[in-house]
N, C-alpha and C positions, 0 to 999 in steps of 0.2 A: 402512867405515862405511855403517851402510843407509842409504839416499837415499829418505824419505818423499815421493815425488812421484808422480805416478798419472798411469796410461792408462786413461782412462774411453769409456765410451762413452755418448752423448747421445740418446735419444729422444725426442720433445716429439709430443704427441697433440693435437692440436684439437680445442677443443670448442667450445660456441658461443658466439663471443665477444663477441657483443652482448648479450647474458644476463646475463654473470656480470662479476665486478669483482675476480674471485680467480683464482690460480694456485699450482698445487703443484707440488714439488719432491721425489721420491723417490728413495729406491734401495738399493743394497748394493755395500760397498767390503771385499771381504775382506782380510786381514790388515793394515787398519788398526787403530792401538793410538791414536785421536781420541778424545777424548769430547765433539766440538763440533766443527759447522762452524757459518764465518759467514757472513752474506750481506750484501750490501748495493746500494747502486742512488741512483742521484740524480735525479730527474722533472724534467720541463721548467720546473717552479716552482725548478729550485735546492735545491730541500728534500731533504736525504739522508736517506735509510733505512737502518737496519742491526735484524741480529736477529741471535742465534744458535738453533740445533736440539741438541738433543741427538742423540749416536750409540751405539748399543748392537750389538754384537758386530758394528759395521760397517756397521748397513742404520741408516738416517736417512729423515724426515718432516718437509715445511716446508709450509703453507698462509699466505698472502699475502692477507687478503678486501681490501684496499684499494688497488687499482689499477685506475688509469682511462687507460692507455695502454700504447704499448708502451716498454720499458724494457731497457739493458742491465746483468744482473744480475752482481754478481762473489760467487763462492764461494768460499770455502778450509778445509783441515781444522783445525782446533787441535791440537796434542798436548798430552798428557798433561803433559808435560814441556815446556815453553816455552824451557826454557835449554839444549835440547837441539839441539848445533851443526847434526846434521844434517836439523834441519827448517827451516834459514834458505832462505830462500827468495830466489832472480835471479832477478830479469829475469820476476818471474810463472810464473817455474817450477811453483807449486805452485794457480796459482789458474785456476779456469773460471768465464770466458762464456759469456752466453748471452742471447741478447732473451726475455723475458718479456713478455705481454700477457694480455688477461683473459680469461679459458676456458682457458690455458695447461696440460698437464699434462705434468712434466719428469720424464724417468725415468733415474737412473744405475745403470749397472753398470761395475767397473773392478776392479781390483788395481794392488799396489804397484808399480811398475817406476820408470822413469828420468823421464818427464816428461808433462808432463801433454795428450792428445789428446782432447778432447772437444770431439766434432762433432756438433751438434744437427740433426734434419732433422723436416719436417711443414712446413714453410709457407717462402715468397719469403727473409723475412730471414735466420732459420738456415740456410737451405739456402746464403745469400752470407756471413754467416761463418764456417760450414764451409770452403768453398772460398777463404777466408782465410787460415784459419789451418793449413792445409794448405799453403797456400804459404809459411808463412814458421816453422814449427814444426821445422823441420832446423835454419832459423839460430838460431834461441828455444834449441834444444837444446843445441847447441856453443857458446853466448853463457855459456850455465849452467855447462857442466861448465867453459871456462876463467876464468869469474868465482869458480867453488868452490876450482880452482885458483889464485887471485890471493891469494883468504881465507887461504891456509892458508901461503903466500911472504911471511916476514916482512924479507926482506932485497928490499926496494923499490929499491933503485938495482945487482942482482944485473941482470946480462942476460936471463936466463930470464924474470923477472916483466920485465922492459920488451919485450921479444918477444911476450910472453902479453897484455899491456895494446896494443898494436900491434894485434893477429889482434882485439882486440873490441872496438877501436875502426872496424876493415872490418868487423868484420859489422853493426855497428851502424850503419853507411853501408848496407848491404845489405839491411838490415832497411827502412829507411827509401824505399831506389828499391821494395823488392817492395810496399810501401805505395803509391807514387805509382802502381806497374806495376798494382794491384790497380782505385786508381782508376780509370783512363783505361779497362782493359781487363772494366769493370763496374759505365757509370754508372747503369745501371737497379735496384741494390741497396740497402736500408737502409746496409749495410755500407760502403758508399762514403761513404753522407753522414758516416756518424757517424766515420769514419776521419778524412774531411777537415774536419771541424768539430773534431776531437781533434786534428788537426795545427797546425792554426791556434794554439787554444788554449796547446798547447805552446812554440808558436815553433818549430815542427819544419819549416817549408815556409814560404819568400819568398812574401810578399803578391804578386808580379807570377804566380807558378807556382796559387797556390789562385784566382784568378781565373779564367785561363783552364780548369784541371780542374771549376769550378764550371760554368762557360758549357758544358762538355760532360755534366751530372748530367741524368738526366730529371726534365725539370721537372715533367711534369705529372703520372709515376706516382709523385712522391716528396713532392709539394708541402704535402700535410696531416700529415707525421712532421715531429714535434721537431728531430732530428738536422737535417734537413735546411733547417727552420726557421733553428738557431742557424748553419750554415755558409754562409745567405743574410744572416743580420744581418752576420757578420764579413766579409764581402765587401764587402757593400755597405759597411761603414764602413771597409774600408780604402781607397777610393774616396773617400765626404764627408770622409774624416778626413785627407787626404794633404796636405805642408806646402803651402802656400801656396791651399789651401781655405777658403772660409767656413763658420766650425766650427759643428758642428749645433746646434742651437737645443736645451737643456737647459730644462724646465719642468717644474716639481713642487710637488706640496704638503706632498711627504713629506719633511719639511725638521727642523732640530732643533727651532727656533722655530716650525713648525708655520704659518708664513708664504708664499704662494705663491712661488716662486722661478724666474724667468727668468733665462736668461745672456743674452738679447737687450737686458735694459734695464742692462747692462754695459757696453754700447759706448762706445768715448770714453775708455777706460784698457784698459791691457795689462791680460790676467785669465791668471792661471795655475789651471790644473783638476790636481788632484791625486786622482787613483784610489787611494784604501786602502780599509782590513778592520782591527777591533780584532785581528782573528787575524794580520796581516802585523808582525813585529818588524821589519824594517827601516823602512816606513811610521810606525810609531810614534816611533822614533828620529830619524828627520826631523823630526819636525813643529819642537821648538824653535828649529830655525834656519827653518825657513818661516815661524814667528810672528817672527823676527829678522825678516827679509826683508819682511814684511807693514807691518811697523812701519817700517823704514827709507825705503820709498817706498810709504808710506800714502797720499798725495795723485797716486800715480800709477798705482799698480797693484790688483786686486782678488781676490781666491784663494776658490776655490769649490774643498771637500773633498766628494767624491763616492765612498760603502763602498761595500762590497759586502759583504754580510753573509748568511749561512746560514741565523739566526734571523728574526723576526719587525721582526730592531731591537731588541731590549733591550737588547743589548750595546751597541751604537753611543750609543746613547742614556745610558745608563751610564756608559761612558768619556767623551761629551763633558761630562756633569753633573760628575763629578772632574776635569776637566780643560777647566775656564770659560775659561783663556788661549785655549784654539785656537779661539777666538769669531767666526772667517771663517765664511761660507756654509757650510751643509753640509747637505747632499742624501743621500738612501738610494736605494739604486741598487733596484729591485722585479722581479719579473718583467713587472707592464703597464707599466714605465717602465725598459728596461733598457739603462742608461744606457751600461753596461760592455762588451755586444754594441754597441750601437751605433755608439762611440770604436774598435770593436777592440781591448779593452782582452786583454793575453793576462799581460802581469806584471803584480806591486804592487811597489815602486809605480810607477804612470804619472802622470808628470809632464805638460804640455802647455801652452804659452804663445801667447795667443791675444793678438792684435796691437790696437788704439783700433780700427780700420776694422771686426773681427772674423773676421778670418783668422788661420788657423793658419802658425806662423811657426817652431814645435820642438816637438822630441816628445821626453822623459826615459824611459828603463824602468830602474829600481833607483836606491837612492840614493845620490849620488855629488855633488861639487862643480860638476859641469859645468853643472847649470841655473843654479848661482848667480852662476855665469860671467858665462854669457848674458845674466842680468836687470843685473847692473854694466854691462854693456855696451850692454843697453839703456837701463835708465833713469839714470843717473850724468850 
């Protein structure tokens, strides 16, 4: 079976990037049978981006006129054929990175082979995810071929497939120290921040380890990129946010009732913060027993619902209007108020139970009965 996966190769040309608020993306991928790549990207606002390009006998053209930083962009082909086994895609097998900024111009050339090398070079950041993904592209590649291997072993309690499932679960530990090995041994890179701000976000790396590799990041040549932005907010808030802390001061207008909203004038009852997204189904599923819970010790406790949302807030707003019961506090999380960096918030949903005094006393991630343990335990 052919293996639609490519060795490219990555050019990026500098132009002047004070100028311009665009970047193109070109090239030629011979015997691809694609009629589409996509692109996509998420800016420091939270706001995702996606496009498709058309491909014609292999070579493709993408111009970008509205970006105002630098950005990491993900690419991948389409086939033709979508229900065609062997374009499913491990582990990112089939998709390239690459930082994007304004004056960018990205040049590909590759063929079909076994997986995907594409090494960008022209300027400080490509040049450190080159030497990224370089280092961990032998494991990316044997993660692929025994996860193709897993797809096609339909006898799951056979030895072979628990052997095969064993060897990818090491490399996926493997994967994970050449990440940490990548940090430590290259805190002057774009590439470090945005690794360790993606590790955080995952739960991929203990809050005591992303501190210390934070404390060794250069501060001062990395201080004005995003990446590095978001991997200082989550730091810092795994510090103000750790149990028995006085929980950070939550203030907004961006509220459903459109009311200003402090957690400061809460003090004097337990308050529970609840981190959703109309997009999160377990968060959703929750909520009737937190409106049980709200109601059962109404005169003692207070619960402040805190999204996180992609859009504008239509949807949040939307869903509380059909849904007038969940009529607790509720706050939209922004990017100048971002409530979610701040907690450390990396799952939905996060729970968290702030104490009369205003200390943090527990922290929830996923929804489960154990917080409602805790509040019998407290308030009963």
């Amino acid at each position: 079976m052919k293996k639609i996966i490519f060795i490219l190769t990555l050019i990026i040309c500098q132009l002047s990037y004070a100028q311009s608020k665009s970047f193109t993306v070109s090239g030629e991928i011979p015997g691809s049978d694609s009629e589409e790549i996509s692109i996509s990207y998420k800016d420091s606002k939270g706001v995702y981006f996606s496009a498709t390009t058309k491909v014609s006998d292999g070579a493709f053209s993408y111009t970008n006129n509205n970006i105002n930083e630098m950005v990491m962009v993900s690419m991948s082909l389409r086939p033709k054929d979508r229900r065609n086994p062997s374009f499913r895609s491990f582990g990112g097998s089939s998709t390239l990175q690459f930082f994007a900024y304004p004056g960018a111009n990205v040049k590909f050339s590759g063929k079909v082979e076994d997986f995907v090398l594409a090494y960008p070079s022209g300027d400080d950041a490509n040049n450190g995810l080159t030497k990224y993904y370089k280092s961990v592209h032998p494991i990316m590649n044997e993660m692929v071929m025994l996860n193709s291997k897993i797809s096609k072993n339909k006898d799951t309690s056979s030895a072979e497939f628990k052997n095969t499932k064993q060897l990818v679960n090491k490399l996926g530990q493997d994967l994970q120290n050449a990440k940490l090995k990548f940090i430590k041994e290259n805190p002057s890179t774009v590439m470090s921040a945005w690794l360790l701000q993606d590790m955080m976000l995952r739960r991929d790396i203990e809050n005591k380890e992303a501190i210390v590799l934070f404390k060794n990041i250069d501060h001062k040549k990395l201080k004005d990129n995003s990446y590095y932005k978001d991997a200082a907010a989550r730091v810092s808030g795994v510090s103000s946010t750790a149990i028995g802390e006085l929980a950070p001061e939550i203030k907004s207008s961006h509220t459903y009732d459109e009311k200003l909203f402090s957690l400061s004038s809460l003090k004097g009852k337990y308050v529970v913060l609840d981190f959703w997204g109309t997009w999160c189904g377990p968060c959703i599923s929750g909520m009737p027993h937190m409106k049980e819970y709200l109601e059962k010790y109404k005169s003692k406790m207070e619960m402040v619902g805190i999204a996180s949302e992609s859009d504008d807030g239509s949807k949040w707003k939307e869903f509380l209007k059909k849904n007038s019961d969940y009529n607790w506090h509720q706050v939209l999380s922004r990017n100048d108020e971002d409530f979610i960096l701040k907690y450390n918030v990396a799952g939905f949903p996060t729970k968290i139970i702030i104490d009369p005094s205003g200390k943090i006393i527990a922290r929830y991630v996923g929804e489960g009965e154990d917080i409602y343990i805790k509040l019998d335990e407290l308030l009963q």
